[in-house]
DRENBA-271617 format. One line per 10 residues: their letters; for each residue x, y, z of N, C-alpha, C. Coordinates in nm, 3 decimals, always signed. Example, Ala and Ser with C-alpha at 12.3 -4.5 7.8 and 13.67 -1.06 7.14 Angstrom:
% DRENBA-271617
AS) +1.319:-0.569:+0.780:+1.230:-0.450:+0.780:+1.320:-0.330:+0.780  +1.285:-0.225:+0.708:+1.367:-0.106:+0.714:+1.290:+0.003:+0.787 $
END
This chain:
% DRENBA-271617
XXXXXXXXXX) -0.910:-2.036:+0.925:-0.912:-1.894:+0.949:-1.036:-1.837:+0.880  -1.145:-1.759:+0.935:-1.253:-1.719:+0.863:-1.245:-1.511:+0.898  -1.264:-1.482:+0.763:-1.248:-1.352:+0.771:-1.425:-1.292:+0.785  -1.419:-1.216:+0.816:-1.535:-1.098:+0.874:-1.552:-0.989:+0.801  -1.624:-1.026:+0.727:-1.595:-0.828:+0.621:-1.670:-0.738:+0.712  -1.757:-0.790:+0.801:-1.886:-0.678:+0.851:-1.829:-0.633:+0.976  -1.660:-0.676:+0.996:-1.579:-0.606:+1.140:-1.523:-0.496:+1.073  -1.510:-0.429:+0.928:-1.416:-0.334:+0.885:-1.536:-0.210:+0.894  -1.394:-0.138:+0.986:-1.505:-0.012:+1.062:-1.448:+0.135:+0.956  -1.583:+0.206:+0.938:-1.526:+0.341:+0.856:-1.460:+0.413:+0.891 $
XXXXXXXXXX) -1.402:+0.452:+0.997:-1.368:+0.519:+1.047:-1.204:+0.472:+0.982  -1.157:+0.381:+1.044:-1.048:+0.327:+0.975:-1.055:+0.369:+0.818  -1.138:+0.320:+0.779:-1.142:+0.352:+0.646:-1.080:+0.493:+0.620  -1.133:+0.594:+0.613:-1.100:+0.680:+0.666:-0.970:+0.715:+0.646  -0.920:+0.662:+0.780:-0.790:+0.709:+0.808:-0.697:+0.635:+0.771  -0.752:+0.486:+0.705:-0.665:+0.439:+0.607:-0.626:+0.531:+0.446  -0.716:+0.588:+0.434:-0.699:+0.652:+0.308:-0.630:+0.760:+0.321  -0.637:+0.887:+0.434:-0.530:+0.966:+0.406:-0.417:+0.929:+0.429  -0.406:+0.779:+0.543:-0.236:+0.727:+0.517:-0.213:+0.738:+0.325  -0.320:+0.665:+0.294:-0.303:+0.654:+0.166:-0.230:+0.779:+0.083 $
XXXXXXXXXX) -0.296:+0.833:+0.131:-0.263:+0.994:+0.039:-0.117:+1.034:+0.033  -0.076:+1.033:+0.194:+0.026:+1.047:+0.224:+0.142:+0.965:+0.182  +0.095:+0.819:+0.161:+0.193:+0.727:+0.087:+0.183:+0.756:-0.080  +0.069:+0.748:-0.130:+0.073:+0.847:-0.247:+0.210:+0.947:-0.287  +0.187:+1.057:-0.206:+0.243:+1.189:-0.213:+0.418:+1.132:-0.224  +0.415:+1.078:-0.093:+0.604:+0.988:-0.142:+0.605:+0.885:-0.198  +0.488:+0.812:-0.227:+0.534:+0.744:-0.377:+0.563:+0.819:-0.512  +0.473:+0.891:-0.551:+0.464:+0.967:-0.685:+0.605:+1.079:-0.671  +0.625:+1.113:-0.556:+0.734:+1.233:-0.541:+0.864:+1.131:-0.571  +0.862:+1.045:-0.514:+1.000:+0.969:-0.517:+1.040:+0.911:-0.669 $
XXXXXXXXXX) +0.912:+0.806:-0.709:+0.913:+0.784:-0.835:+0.946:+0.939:-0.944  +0.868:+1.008:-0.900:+0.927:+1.131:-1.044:+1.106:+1.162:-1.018  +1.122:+1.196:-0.892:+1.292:+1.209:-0.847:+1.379:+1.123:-0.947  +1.346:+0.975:-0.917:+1.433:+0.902:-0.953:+1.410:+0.911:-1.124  +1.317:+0.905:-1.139:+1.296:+0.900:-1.330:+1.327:+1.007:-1.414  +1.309:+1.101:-1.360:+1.326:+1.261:-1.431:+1.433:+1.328:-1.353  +1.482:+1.315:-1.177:+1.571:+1.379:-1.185:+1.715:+1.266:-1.215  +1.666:+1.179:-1.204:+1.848:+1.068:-1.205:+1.785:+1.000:-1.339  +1.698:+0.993:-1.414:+1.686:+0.899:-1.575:+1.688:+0.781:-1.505  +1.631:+0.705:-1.392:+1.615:+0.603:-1.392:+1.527:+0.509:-1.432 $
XXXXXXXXXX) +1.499:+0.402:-1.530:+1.382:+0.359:-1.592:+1.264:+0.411:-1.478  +1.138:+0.396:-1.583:+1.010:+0.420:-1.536:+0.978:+0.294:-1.455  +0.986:+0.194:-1.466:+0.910:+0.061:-1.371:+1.014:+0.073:-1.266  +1.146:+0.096:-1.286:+1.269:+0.064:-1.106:+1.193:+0.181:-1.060  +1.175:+0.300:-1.085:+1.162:+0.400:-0.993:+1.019:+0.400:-0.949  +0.926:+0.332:-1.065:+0.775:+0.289:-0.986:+0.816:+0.227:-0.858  +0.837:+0.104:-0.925:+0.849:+0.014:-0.810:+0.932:+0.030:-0.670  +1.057:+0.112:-0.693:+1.142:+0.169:-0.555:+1.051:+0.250:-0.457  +0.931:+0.360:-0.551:+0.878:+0.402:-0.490:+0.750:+0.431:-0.409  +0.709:+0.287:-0.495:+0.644:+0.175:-0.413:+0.643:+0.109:-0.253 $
XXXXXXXXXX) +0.810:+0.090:-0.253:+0.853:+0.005:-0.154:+0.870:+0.136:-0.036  +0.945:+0.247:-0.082:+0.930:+0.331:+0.024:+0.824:+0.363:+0.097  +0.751:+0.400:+0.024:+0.570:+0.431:+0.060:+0.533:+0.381:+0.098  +0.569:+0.212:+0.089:+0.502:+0.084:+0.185:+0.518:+0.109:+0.362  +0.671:+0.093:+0.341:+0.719:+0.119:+0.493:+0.689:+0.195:+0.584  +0.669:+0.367:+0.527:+0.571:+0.501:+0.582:+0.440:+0.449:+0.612  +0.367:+0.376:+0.519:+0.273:+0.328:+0.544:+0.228:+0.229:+0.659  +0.295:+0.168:+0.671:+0.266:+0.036:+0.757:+0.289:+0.114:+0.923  +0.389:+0.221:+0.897:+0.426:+0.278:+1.044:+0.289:+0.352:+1.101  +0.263:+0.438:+0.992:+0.149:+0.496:+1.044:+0.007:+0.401:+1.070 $
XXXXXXXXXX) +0.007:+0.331:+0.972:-0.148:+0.214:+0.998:-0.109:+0.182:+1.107  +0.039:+0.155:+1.157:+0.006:+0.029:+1.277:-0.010:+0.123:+1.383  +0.062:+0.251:+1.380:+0.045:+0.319:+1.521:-0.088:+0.423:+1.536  -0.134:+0.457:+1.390:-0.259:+0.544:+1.397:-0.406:+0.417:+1.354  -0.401:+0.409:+1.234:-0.480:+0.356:+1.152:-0.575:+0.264:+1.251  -0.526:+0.163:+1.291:-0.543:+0.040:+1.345:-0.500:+0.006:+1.501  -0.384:+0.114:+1.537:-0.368:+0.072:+1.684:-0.255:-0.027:+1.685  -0.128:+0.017:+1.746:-0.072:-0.058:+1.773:-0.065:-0.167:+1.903  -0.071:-0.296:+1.881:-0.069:-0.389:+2.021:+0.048:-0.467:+2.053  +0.054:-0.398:+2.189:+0.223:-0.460:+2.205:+0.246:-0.609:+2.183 $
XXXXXXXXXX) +0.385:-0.680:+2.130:+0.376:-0.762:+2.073:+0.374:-0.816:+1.948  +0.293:-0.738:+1.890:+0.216:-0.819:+1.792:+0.275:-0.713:+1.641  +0.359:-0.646:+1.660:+0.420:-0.529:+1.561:+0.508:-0.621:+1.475  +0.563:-0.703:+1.509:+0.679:-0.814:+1.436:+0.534:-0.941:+1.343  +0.455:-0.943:+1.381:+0.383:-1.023:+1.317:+0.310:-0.973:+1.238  +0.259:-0.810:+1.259:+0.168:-0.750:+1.212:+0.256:-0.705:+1.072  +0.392:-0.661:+1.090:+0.506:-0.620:+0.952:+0.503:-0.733:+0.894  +0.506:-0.886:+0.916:+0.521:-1.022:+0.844:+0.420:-1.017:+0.766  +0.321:-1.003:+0.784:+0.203:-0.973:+0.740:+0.162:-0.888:+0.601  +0.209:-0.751:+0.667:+0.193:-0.646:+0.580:+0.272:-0.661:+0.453 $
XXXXXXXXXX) +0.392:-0.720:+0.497:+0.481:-0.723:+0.395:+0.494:-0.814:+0.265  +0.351:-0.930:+0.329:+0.300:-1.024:+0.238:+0.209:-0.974:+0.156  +0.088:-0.865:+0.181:+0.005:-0.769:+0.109:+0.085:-0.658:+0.061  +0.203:-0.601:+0.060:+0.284:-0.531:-0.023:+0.337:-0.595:-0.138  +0.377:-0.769:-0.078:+0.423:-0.803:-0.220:+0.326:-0.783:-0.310  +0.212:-0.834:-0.279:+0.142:-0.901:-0.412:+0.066:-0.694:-0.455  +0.088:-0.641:-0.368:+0.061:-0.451:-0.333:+0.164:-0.447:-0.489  +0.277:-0.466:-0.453:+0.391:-0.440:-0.546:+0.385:-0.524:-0.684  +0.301:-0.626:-0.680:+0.288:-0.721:-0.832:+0.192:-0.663:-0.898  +0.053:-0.614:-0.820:-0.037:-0.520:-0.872:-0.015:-0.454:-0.958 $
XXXXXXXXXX) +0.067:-0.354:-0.866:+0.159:-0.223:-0.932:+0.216:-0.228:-1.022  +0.314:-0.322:-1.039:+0.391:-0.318:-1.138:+0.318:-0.359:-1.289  +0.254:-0.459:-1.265:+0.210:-0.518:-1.348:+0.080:-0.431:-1.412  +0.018:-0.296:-1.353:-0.104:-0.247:-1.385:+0.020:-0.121:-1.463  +0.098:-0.073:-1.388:+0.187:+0.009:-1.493:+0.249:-0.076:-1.601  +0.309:-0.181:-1.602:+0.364:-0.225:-1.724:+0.225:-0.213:-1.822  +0.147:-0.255:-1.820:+0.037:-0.312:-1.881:+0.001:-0.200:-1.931  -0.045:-0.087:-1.872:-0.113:+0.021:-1.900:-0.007:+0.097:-2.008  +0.108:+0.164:-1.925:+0.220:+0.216:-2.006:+0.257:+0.095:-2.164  +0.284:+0.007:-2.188:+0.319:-0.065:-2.287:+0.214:-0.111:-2.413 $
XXXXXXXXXX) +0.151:-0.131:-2.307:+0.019:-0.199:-2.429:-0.122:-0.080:-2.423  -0.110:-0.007:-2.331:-0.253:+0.068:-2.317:-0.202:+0.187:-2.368  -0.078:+0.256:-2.407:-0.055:+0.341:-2.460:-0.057:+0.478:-2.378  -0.093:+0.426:-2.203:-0.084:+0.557:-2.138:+0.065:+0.643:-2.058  +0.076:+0.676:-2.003:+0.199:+0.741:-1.947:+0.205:+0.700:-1.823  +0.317:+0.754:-1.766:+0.386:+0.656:-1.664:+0.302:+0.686:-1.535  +0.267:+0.861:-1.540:+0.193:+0.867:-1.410:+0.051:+0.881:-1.418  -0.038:+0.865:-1.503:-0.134:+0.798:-1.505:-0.193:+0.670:-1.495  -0.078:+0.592:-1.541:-0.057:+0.471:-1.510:-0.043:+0.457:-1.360  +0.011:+0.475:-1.345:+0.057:+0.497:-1.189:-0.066:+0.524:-1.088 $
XXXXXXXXXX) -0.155:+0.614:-1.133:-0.293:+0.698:-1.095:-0.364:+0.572:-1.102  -0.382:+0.524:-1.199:-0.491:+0.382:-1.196:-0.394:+0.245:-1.121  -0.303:+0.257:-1.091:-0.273:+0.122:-1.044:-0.262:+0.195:-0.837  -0.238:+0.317:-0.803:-0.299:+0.289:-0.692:-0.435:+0.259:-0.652  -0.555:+0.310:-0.768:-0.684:+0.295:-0.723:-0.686:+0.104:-0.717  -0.648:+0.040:-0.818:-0.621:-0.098:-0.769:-0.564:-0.127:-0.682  -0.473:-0.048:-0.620:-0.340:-0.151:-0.495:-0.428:-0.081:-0.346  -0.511:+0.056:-0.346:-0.563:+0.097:-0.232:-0.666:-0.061:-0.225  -0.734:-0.018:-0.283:-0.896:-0.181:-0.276:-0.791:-0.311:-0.248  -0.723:-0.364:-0.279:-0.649:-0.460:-0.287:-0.597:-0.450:-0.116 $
XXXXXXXXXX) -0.532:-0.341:-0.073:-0.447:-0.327:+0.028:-0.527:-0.280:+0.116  -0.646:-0.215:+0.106:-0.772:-0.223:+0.246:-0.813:-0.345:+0.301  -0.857:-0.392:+0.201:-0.919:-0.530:+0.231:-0.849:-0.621:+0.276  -0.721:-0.650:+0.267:-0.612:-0.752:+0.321:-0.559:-0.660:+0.439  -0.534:-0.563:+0.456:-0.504:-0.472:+0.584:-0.615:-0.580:+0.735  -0.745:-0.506:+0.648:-0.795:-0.490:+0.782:-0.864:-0.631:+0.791  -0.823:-0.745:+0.716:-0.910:-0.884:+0.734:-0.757:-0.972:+0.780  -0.627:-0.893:+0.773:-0.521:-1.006:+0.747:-0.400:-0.922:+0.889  -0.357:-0.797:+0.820:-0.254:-0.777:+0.842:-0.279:-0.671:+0.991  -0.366:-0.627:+0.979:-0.413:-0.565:+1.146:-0.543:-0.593:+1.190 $
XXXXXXXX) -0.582:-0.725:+1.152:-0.754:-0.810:+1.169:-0.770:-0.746:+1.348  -0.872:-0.747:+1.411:-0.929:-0.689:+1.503:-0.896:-0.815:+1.577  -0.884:-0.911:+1.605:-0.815:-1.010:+1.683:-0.712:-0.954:+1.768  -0.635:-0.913:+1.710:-0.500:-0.885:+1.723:-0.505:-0.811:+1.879  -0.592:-0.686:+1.836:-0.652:-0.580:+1.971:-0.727:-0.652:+2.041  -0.816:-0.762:+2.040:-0.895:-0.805:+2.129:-0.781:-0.958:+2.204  -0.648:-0.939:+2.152:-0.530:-1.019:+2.239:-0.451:-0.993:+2.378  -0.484:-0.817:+2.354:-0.406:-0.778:+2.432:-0.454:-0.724:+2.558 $
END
């Protein structure tokens, strides 16, 4: 399998990032809910609200971002859901790290571990999980 960095178009870019924003907005909203309004530890409610944000996410990349191609939506989620995990080990592991040993707070922490999981989750998006193959299948 040989990846192509010089096929990732700006435009996507783009409109990968205000998905971003938007997964942002219900990550950080959900995570504060669960921590401050129900006291649920700081890393479950990171991480829960992580996983929500994933799913919003992947709906919109596949039907805006990237184009959905019939077919190929069950392979393209197998996919995604393999760059969420390691999306979600990022995460966790840039908030544990930061919050415990770096002495910062939960949502700043949080602030620097999406700028890691966006770079992390562009680049495997558009070389892995909605690669331009996919559209030139159908």
């Amino acid at each position: 399998m040989r990846f192509n960095i010089s096929r990732i178009n700006f435009f996507n870019l783009l409109k990968f990032g205000t998905v971003g924003g938007i997964s942002v907005l219900i990550d950080f909203s959900l995570t504060w809910l669960l921590h401050n309004g129900l006291g649920l530890n700081g890393l479950i409610s990171s991480s829960l609200g992580f996983l929500v944000s994933s799913i919003c996410n992947f709906l919109l990349n596949n039907y805006w971002t990237f184009g959905a191609v019939k077919g190929e939506g069950t392979k393209r989620f197998i996919r995604f859901v393999c760059i969420c995990a390691i999306g979600l080990l990022l995460n966790t592991a840039t908030v544990y790290i930061l919050t415990h040993w770096g002495g910062f707070g939960l949502y700043i922490s949080k602030l620097i571990a999406v700028v890691v999981v966006f770079n992390w989750s562009f680049l495997a998006s558009s070389l892995f999980a909605f690669k331009p193959s996919d559209a030139m299948q159908s």
